[in-house]
C-alpha positions as CSV (number, residue, x, y, z in Angstrom):
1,X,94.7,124.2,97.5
2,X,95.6,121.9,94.7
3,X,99.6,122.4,95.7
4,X,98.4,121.7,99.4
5,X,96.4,118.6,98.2
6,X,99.8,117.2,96.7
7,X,101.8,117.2,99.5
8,X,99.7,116.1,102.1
9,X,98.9,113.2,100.0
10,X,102.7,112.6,98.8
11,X,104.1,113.2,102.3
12,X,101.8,110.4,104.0
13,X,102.5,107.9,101.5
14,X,106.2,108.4,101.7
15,X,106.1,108.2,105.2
16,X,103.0,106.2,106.1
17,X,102.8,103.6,103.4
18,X,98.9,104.9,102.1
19,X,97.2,107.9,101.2
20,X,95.5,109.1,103.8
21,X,91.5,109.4,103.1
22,X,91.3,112.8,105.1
23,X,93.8,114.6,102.0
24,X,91.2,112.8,99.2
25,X,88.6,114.6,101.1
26,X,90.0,117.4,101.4
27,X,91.3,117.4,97.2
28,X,87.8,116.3,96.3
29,X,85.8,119.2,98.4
30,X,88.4,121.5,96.7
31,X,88.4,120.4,93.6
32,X,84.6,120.9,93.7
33,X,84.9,124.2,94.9
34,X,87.5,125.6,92.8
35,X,86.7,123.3,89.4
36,X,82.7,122.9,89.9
37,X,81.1,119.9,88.9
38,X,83.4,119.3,86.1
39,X,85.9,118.3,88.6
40,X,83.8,114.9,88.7
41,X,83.4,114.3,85.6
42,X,87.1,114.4,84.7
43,X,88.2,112.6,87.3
44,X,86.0,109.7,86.8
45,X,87.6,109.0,83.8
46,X,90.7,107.8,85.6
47,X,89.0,105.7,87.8
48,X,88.2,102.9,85.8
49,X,91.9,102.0,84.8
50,X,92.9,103.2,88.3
51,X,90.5,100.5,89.4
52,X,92.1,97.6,87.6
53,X,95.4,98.3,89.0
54,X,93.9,98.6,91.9
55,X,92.1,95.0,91.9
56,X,95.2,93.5,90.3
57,X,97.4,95.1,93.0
58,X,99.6,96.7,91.0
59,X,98.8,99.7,92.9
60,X,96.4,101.2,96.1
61,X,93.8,102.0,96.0
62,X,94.7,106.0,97.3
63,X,97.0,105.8,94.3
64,X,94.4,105.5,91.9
65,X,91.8,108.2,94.4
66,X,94.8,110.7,94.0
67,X,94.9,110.1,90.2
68,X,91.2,110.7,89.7
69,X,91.9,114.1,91.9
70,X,94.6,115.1,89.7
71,X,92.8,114.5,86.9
72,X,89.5,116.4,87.8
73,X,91.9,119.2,88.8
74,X,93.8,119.6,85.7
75,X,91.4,118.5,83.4
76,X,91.0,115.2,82.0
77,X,94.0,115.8,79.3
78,X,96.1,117.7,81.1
79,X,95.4,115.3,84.2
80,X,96.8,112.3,82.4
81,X,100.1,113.9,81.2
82,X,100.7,115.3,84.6
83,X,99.7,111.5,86.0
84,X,102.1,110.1,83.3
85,X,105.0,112.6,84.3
86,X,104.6,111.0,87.9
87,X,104.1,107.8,86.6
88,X,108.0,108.2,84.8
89,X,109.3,109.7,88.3
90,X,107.7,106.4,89.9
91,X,109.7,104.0,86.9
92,X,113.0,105.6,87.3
93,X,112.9,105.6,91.1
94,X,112.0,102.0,90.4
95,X,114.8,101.2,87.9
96,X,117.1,102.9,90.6
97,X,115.8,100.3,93.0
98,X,116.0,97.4,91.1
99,X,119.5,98.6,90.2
100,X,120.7,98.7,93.6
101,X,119.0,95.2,94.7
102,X,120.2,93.7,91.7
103,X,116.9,91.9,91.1
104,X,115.5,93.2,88.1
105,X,115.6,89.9,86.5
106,X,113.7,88.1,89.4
107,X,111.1,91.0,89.1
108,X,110.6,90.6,85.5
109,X,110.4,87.0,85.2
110,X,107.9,87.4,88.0
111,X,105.8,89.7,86.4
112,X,105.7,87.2,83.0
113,X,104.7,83.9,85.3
114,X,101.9,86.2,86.1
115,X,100.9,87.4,83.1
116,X,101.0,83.7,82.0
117,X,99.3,82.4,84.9
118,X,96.8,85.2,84.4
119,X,96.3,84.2,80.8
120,X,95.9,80.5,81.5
121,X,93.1,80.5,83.8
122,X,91.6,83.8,82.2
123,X,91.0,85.7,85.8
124,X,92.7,88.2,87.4
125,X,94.4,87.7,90.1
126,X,96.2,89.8,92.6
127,X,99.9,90.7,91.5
128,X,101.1,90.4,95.2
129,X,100.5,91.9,98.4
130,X,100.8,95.5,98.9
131,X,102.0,96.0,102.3
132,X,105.0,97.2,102.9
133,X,106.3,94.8,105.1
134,X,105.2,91.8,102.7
135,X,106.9,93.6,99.4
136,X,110.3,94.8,99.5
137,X,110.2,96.6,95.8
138,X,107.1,99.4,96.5
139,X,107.7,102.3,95.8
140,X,105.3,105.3,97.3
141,X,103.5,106.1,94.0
142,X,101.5,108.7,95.5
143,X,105.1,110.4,96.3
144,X,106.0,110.3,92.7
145,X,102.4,111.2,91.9
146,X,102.7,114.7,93.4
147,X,106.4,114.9,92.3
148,X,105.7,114.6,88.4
149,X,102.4,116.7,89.1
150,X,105.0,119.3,90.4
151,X,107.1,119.2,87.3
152,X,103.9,119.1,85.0
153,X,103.0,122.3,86.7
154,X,105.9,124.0,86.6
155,X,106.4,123.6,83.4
156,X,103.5,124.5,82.2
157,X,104.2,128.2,84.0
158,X,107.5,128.4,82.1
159,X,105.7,127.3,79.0
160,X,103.0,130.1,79.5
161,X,105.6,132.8,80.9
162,X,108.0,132.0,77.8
163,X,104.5,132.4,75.3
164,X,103.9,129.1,74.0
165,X,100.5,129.6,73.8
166,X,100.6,132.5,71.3
């Protein structure tokens, strides 16, 4: 259900710009029948961060619902180091598009007027607007998300087949 969960999610955001709610429904009702009520408990712990990239918007807000899935999957630890895998497939698809655009230097100095400007008058502000349309360098994190959860998982099999838990 979990593998199920990831590419529904994945597969709308790559092609429909969000996360569709119906797939964090469906992960949470899962996730609560196949993990209990721990599934809550460890997936609240990504929420809060998720949250303030979310009201900074640095991300969406199905972004940081799908993390807090993963998360109450997997377990809180093993939740954030299958989030940071997809969080590294999300940077070098980024580096890849920045590299083809040939603005990674208009990005970056972007990012420090912002973090200046955010410093300055000591509120947070959004980063920029989150539609596709209005930002040309999005990337579909929920894509990368699922990808990195993929590779987390499988190679957590081939660690377990090979016996590195002996």
């Amino acid at each position: 259900m979990f593998c199920v969960f990831l590419f529904g999610a994945g597969w709308t955001d790559l092609y429909k710009g969000k996360v569709k709610n119906i797939w964090i429904v469906f992960g949470i009702i899962s996730g609560l029948w196949c993990c209990g009520w721990q599934f809550l408990r460890d997936g609240a712990v990504v929420l809060v961060p998720a949250f303030l990239l979310f009201r900074m918007r640095m991300m969406g807000a199905g972004d940081g619902k799908m993390m807090a899935v993963i998360a109450g999957y997997l377990g809180a630890d093993r939740g954030l180091q299958a989030i940071g895998l997809g969080m590294a497939v999300g940077a070098v698809w980024s580096l890849y598009r920045f590299w083809c655009g040939r603005n990674l230097s208009e990005s970056l100095m972007n990012l420090g007027a912002y973090i200046r400007r955010t410093i300055q008058i000591g509120k947070l502000e959004a980063y920029q607007e989150l539609s596709l349309t209005a930002c040309r360098n999005t990337i579909p994190l929920a894509a990368c998300l699922s990808g990195g959860t993929y590779l987390y998982l499988l190679g957590f099999c081939i660690w377990n087949m090979a016996g590195g838990n002996r």
